[in-house]
Backbone as JSON, one array per atom type, in Angstrom:
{
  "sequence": "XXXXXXXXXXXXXXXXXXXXXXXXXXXXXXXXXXXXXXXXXXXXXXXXXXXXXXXXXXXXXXXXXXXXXXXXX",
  "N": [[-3.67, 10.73, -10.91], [-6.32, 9.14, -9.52], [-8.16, 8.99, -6.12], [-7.67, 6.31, -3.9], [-10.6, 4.19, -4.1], [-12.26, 2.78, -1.27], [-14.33, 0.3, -0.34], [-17.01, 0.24, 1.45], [-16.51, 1.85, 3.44], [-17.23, 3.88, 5.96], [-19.61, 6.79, 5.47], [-17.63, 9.8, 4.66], [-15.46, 9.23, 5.6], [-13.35, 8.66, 3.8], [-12.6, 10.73, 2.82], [-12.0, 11.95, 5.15], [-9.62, 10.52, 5.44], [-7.95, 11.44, 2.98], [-7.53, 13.94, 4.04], [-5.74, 13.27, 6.21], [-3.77, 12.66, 4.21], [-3.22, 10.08, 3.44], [-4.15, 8.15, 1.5], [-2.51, 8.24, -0.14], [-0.29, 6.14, 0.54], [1.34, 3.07, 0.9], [2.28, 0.27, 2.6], [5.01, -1.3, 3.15], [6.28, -4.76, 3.46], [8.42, -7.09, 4.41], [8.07, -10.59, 4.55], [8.06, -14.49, 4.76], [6.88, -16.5, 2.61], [6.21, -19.69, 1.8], [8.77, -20.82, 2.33], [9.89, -18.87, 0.52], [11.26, -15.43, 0.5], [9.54, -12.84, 0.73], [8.26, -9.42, -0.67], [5.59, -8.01, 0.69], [2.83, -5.81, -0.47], [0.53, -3.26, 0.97], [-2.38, -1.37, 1.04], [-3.11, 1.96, 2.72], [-5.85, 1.17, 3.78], [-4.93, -1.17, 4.9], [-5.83, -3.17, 2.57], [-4.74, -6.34, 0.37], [-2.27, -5.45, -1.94], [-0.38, -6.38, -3.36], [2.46, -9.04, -4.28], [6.29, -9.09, -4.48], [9.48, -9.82, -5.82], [11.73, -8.42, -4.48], [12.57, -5.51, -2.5], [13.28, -3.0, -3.75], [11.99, -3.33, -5.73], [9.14, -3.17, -5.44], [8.98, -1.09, -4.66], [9.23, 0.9, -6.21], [7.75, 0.36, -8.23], [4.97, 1.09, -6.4], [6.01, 3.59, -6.55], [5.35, 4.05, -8.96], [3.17, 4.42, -9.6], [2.26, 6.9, -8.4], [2.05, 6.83, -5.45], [3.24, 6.65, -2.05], [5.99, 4.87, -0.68], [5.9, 3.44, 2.16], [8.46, 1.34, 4.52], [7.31, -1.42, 6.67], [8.46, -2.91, 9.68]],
  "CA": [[-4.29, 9.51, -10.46], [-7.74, 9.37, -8.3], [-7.84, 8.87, -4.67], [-8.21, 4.62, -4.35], [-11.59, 3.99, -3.47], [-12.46, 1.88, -0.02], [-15.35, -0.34, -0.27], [-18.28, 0.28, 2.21], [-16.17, 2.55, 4.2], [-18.13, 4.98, 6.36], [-19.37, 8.3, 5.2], [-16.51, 11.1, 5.24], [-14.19, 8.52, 6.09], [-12.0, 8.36, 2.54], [-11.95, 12.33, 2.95], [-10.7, 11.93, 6.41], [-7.68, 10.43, 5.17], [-7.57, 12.4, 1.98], [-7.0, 15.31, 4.76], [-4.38, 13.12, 6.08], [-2.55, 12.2, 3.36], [-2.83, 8.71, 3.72], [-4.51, 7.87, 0.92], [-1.45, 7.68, -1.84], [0.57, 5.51, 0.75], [1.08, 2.17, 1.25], [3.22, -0.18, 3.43], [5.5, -2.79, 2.34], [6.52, -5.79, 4.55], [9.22, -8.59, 4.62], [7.37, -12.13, 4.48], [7.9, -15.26, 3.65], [5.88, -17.4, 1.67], [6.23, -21.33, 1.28], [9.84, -20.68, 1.86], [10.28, -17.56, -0.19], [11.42, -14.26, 1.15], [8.79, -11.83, -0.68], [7.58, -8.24, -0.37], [4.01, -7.77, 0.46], [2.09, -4.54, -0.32], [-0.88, -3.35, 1.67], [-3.03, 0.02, 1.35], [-3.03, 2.16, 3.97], [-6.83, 0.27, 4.9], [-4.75, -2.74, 4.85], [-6.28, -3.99, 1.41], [-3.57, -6.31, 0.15], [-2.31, -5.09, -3.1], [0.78, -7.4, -4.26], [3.65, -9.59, -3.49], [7.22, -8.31, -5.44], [10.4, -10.31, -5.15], [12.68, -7.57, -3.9], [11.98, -4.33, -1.97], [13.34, -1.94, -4.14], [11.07, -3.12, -7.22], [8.2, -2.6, -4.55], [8.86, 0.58, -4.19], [9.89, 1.54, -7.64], [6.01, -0.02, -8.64], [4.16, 2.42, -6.07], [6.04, 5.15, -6.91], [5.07, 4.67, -10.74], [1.21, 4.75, -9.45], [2.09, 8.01, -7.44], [1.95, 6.34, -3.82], [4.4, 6.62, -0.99], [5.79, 3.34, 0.27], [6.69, 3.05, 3.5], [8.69, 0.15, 5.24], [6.77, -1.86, 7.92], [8.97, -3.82, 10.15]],
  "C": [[-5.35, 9.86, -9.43], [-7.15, 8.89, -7.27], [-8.53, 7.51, -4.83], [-9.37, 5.04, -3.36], [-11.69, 3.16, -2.35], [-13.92, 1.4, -0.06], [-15.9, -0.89, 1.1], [-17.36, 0.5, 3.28], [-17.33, 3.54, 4.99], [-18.39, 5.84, 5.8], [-19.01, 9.29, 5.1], [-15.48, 10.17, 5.65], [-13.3, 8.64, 4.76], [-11.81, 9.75, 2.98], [-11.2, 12.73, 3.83], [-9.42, 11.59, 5.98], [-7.55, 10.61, 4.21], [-6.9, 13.61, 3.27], [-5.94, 14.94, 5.45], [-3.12, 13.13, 5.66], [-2.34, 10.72, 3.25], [-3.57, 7.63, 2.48], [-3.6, 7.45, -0.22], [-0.42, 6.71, -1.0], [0.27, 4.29, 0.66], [2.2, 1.43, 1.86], [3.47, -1.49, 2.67], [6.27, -3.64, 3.4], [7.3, -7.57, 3.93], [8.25, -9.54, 4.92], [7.96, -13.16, 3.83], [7.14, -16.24, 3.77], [6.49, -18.85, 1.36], [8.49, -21.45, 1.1], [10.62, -19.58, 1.16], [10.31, -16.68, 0.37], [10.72, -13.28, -0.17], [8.35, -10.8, 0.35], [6.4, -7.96, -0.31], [3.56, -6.26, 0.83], [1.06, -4.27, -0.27], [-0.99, -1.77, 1.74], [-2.58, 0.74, 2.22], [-4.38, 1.74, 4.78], [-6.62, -0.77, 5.16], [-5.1, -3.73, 3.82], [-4.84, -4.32, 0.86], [-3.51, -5.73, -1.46], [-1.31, -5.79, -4.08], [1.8, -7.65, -3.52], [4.49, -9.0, -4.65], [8.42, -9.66, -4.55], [11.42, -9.63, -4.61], [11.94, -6.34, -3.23], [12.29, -2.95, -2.65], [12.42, -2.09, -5.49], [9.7, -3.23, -6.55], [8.01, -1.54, -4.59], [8.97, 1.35, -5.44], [8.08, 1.6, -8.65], [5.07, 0.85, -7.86], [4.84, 3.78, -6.6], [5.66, 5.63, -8.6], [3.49, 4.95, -10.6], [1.33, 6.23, -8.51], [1.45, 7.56, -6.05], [3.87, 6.48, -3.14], [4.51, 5.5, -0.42], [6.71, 3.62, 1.21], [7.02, 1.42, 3.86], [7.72, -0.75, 6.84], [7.48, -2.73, 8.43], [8.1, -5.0, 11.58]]
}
């Protein structure tokens, strides 16, 4: 899988956090919605990327794209 792109990031900035590592993660976060307890998943630039109704089929969905999900409390 490619490294996700960041739209109208700085110059050398995606590579910077290619040299992190921070590029295949993303953070997943308890919310709820209109009443609903849902999982929301966000980049590591914070771009959101999806709601999930549980946290382990969150995590089960980045890890099929080759990303690391971390918990955000």
């Amino acid at each position: 899988m490619s490294a996700m792109q960041m739209p109208d990031a700085p110059e050398g900035l995606e590579q910077d956090f290619a040299l992190l590592g921070i590029l295949n993660r993303a953070y997943v976060k308890r919310v709820v919605r209109n009443g609903e307890k849902l999982f929301e998943v966000h980049a590591a630039d914070g771009s959101f990327l999806g709601q999930f109704h549980d946290r382990e089929t969150a995590f089960a969905a980045l890890r099929l794209q080759d990303m690391e999900p971390l918990s955000v409390h």
